[in-house]
N, CA, C and O atoms as CSV, one atom per row, in Angstrom:
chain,resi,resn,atom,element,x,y,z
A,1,UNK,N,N,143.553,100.568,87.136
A,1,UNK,CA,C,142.119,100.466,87.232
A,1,UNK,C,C,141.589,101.721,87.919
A,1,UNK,O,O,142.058,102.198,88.953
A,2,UNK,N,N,140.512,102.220,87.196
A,2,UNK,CA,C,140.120,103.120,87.743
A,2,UNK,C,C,138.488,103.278,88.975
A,2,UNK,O,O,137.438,102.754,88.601
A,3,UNK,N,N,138.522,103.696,89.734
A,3,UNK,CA,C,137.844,103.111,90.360
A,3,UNK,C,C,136.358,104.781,90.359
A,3,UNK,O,O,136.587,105.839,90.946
A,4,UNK,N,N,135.277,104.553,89.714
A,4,UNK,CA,C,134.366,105.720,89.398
A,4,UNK,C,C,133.444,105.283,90.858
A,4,UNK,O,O,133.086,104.230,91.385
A,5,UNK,N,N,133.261,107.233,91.234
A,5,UNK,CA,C,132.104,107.227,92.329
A,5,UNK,C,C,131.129,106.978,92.283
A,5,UNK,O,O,130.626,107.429,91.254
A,6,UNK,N,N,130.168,106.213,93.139
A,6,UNK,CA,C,128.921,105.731,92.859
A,6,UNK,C,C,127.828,106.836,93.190
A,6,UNK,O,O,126.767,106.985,92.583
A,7,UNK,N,N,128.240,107.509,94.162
A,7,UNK,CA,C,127.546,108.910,95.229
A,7,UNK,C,C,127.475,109.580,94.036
A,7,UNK,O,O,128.484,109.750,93.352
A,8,UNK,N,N,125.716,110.229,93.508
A,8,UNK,CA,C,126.062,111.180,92.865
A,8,UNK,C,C,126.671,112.575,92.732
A,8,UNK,O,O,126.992,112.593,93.920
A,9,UNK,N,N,126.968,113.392,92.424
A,9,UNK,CA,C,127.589,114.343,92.449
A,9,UNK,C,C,126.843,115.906,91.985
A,9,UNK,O,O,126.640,116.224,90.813
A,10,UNK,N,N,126.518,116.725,93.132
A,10,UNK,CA,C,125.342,117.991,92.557
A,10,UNK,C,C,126.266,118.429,91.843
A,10,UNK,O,O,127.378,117.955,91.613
A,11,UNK,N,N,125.592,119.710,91.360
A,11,UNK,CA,C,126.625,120.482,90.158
A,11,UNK,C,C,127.484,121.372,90.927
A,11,UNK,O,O,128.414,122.023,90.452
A,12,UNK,N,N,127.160,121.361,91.992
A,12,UNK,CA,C,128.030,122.330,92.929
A,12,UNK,C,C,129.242,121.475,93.639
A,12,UNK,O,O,129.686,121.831,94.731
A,13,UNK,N,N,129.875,120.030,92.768
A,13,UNK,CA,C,131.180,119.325,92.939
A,13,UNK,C,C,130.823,118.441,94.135
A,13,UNK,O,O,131.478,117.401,94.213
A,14,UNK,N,N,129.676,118.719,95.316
A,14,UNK,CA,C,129.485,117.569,96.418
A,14,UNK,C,C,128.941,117.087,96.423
A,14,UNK,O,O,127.852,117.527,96.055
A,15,UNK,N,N,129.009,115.778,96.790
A,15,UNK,CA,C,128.110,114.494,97.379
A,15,UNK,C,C,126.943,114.376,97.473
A,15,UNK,O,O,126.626,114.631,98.634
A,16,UNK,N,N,125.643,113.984,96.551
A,16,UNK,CA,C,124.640,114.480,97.136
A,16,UNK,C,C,123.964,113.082,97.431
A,16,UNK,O,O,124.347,112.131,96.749
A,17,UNK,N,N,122.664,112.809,98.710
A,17,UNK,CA,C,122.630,112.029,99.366
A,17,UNK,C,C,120.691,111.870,99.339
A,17,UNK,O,O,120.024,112.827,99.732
A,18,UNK,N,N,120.118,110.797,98.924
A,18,UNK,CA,C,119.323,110.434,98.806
A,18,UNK,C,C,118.437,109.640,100.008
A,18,UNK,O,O,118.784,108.492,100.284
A,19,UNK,N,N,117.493,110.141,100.600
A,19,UNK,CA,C,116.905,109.656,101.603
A,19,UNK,C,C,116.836,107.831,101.345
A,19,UNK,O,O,116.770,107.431,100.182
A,20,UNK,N,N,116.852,107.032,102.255
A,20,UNK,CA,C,116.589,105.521,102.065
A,20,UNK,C,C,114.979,105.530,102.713
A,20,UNK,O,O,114.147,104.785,102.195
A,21,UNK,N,N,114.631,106.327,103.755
A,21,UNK,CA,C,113.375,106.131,103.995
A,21,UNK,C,C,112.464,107.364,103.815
A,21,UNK,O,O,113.032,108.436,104.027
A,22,UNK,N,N,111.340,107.416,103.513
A,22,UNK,CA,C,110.254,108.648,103.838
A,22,UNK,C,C,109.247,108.340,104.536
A,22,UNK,O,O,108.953,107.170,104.784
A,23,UNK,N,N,108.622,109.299,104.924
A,23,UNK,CA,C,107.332,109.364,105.798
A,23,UNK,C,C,106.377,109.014,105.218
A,23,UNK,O,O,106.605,108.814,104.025
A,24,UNK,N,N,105.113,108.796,105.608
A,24,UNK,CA,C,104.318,109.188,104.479
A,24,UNK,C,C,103.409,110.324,103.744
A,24,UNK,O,O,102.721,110.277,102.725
A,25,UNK,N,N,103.662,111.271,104.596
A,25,UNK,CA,C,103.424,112.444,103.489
A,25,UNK,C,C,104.430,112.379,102.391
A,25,UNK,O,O,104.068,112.575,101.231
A,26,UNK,N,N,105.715,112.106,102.696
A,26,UNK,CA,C,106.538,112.148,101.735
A,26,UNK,C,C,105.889,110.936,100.635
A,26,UNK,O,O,105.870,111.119,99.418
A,27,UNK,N,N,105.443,109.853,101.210
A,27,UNK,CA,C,105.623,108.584,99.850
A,27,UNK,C,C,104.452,109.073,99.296
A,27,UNK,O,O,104.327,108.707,98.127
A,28,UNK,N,N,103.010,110.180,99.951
A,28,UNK,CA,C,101.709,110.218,98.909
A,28,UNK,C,C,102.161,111.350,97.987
A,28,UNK,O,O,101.531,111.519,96.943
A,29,UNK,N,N,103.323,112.236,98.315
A,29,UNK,CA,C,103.887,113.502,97.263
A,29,UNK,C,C,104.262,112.601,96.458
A,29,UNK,O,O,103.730,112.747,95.357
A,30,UNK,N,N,105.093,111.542,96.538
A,30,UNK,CA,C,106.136,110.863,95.686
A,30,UNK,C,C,105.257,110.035,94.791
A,30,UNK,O,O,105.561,109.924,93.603
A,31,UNK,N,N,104.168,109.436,95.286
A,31,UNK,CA,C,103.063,109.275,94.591
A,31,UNK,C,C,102.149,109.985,93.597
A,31,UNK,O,O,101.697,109.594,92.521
A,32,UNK,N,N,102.037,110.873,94.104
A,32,UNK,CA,C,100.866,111.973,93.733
A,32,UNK,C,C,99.590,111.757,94.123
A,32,UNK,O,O,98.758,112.318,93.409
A,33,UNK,N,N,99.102,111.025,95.168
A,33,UNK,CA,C,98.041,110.314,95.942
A,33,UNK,C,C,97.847,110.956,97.253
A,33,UNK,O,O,98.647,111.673,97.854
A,34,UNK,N,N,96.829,110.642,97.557
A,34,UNK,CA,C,96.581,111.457,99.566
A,34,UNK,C,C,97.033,110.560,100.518
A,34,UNK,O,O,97.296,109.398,100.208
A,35,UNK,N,N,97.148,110.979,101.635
A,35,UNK,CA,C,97.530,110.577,102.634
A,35,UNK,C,C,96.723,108.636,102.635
A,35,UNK,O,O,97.133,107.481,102.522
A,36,UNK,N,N,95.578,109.275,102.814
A,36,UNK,CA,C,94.302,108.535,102.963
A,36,UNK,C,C,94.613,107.135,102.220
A,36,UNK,O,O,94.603,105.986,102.663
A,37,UNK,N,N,94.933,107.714,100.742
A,37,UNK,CA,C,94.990,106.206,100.014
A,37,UNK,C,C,96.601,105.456,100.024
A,37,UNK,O,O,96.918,104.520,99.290
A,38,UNK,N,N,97.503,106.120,101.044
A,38,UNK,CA,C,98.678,105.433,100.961
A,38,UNK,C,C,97.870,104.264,102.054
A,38,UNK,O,O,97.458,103.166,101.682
A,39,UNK,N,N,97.780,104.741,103.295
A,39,UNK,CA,C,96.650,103.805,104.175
A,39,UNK,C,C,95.932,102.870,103.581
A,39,UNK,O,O,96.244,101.740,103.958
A,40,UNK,N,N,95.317,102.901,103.006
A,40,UNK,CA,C,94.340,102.240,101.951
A,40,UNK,C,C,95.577,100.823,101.452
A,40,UNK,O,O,95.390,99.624,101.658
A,41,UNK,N,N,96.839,101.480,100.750
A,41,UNK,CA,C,97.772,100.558,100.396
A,41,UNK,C,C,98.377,100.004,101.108
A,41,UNK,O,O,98.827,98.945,100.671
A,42,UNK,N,N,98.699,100.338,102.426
A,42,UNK,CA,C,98.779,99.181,103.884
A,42,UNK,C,C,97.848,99.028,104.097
A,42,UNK,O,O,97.745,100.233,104.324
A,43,UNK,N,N,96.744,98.619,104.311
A,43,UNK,CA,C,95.297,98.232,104.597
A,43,UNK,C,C,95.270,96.964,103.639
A,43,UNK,O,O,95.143,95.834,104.110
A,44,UNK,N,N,95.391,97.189,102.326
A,44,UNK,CA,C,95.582,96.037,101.488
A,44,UNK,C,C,96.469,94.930,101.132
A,44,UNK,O,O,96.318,94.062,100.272
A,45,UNK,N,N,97.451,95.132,101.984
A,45,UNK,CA,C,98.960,95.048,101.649
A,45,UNK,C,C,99.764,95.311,100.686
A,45,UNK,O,O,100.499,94.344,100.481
A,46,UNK,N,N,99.935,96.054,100.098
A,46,UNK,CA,C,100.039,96.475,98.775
A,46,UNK,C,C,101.660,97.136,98.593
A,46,UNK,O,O,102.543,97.090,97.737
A,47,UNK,N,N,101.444,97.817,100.056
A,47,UNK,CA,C,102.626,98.284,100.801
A,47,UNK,C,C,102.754,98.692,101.949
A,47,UNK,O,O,101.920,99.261,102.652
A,48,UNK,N,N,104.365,98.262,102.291
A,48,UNK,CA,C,104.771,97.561,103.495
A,48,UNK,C,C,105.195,98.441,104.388
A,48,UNK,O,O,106.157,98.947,103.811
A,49,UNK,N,N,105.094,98.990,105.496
A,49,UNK,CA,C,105.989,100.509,106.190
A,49,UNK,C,C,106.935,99.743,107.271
A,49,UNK,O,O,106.677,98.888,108.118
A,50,UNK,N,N,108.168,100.422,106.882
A,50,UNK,CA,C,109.312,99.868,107.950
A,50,UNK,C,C,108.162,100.633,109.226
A,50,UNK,O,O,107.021,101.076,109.104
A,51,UNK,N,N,108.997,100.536,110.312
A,51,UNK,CA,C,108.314,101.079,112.101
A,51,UNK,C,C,109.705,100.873,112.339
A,51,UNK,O,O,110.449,99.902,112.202
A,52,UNK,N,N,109.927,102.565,112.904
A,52,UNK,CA,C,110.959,102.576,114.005
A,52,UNK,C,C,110.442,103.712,115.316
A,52,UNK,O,O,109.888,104.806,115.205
A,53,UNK,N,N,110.834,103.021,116.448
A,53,UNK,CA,C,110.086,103.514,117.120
A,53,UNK,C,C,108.501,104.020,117.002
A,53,UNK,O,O,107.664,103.135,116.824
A,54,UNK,N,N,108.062,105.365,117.089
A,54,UNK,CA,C,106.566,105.736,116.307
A,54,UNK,C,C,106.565,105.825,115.157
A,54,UNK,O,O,105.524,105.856,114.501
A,55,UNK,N,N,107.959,105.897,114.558
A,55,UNK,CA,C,108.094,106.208,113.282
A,55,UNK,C,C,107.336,105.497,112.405
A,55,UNK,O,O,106.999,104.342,112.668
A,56,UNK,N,N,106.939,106.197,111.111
A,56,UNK,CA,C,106.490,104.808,110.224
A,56,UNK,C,C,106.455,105.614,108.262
A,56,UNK,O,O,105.970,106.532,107.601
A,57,UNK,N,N,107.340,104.441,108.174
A,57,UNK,CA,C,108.741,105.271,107.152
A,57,UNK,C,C,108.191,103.832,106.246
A,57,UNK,O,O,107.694,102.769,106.615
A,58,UNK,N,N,108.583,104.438,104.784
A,58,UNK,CA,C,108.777,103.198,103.166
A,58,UNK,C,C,110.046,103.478,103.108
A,58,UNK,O,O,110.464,104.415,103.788
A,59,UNK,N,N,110.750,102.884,102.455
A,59,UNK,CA,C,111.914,102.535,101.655
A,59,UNK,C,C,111.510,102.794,100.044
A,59,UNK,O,O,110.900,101.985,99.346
A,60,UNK,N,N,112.067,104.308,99.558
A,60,UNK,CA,C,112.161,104.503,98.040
A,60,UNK,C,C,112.149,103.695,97.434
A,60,UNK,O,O,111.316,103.712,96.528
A,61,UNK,N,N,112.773,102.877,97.522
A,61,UNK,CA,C,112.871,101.361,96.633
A,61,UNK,C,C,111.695,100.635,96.260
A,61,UNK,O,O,111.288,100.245,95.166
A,62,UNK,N,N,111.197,100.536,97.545
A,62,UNK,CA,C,109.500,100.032,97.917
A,62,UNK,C,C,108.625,100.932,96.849
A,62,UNK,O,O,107.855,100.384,96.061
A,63,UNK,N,N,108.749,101.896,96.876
A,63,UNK,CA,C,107.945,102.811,96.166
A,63,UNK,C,C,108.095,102.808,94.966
A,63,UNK,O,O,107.048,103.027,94.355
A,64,UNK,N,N,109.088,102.629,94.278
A,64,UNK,CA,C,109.682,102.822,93.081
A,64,UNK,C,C,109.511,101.794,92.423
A,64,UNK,O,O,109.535,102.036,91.217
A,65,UNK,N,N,109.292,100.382,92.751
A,65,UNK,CA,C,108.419,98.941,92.782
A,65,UNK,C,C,107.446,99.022,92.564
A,65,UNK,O,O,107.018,98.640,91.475
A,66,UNK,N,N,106.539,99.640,93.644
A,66,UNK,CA,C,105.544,99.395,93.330
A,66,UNK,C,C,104.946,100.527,92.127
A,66,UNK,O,O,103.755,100.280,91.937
A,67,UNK,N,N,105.332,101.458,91.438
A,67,UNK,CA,C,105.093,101.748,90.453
A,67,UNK,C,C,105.684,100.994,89.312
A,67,UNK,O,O,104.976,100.832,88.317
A,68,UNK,N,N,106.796,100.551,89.331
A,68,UNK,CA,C,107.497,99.732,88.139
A,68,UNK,C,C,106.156,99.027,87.925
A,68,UNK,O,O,105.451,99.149,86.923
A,69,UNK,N,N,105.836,98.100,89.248
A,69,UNK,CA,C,104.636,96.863,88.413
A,69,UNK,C,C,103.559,97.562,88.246
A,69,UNK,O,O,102.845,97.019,87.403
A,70,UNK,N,N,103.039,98.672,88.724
A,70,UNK,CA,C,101.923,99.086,88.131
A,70,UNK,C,C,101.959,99.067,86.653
A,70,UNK,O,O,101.150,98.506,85.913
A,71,UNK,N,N,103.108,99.823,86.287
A,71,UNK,CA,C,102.961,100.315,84.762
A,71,UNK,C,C,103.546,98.756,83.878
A,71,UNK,O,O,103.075,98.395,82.799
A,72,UNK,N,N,104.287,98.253,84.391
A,72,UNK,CA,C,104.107,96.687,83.893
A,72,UNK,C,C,102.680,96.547,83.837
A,72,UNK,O,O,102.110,96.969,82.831
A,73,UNK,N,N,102.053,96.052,84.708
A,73,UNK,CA,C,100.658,95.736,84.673
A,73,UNK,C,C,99.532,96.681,83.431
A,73,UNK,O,O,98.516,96.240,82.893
A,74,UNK,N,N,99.917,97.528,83.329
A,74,UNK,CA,C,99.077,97.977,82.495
A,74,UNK,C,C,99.851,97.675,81.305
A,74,UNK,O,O,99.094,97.585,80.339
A,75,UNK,N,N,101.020,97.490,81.012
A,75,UNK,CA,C,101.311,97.131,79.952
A,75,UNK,C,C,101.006,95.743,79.392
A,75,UNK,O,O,100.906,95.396,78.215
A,76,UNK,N,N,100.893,95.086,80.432
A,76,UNK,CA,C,100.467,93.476,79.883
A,76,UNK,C,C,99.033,93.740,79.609
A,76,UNK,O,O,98.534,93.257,78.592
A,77,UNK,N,N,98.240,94.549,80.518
A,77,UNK,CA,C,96.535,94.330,80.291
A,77,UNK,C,C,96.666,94.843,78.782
A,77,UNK,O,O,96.516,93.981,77.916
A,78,UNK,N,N,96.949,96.252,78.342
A,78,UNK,CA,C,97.411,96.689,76.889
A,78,UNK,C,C,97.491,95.448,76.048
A,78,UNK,O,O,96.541,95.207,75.303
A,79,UNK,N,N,98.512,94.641,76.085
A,79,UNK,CA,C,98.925,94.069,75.216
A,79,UNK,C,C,98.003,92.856,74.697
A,79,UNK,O,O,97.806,92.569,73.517
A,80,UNK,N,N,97.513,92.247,75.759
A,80,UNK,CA,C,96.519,91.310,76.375
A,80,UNK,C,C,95.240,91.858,75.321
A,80,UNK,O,O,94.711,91.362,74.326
A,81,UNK,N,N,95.128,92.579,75.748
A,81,UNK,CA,C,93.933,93.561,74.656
A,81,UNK,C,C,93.741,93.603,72.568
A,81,UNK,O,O,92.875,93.731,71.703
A,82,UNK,N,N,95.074,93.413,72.705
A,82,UNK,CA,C,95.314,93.714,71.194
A,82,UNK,C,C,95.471,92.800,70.161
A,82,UNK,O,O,95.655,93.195,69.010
């Protein structure tokens, strides 16, 4: 049995390592949104920010969710439509 790495691998043969949390400048880049309206999306609950210490960090995952259902959502309103 062969057992394949899960860690992806850069082209330069090492390990490469994916943040689990960002800031939020990082999640409104990852967005393409301002600062302002990530706020707006904790304000609404929309989305959730881990807190460590002052810190105040999303989980990629979180982010990557909440676009999945966006574009779900527009796909049902689409369909809903037709």
């Amino acid at each position: 049995m062969t057992i394949t790495p899960t860690v992806p691998i850069s082209p330069s043969g090492q390990p490469t390592t994916q943040a689990l949390l960002v800031s939020i400048r990082r999640a409104a880049d990852m967005l393409a949104i301002s600062r302002s309206s990530i706020y707006n999306l904790i304000d609404a609950d929309q989305l959730t920010p881990i807190r460590i210490g002052r810190s105040v960090r999303f989980p990629v995952e979180q982010l990557e969710r909440f676009v999945a259902a966006r574009i779900a959502d527009k796909a049902a309103e689409l369909s809903a439509g037709t």
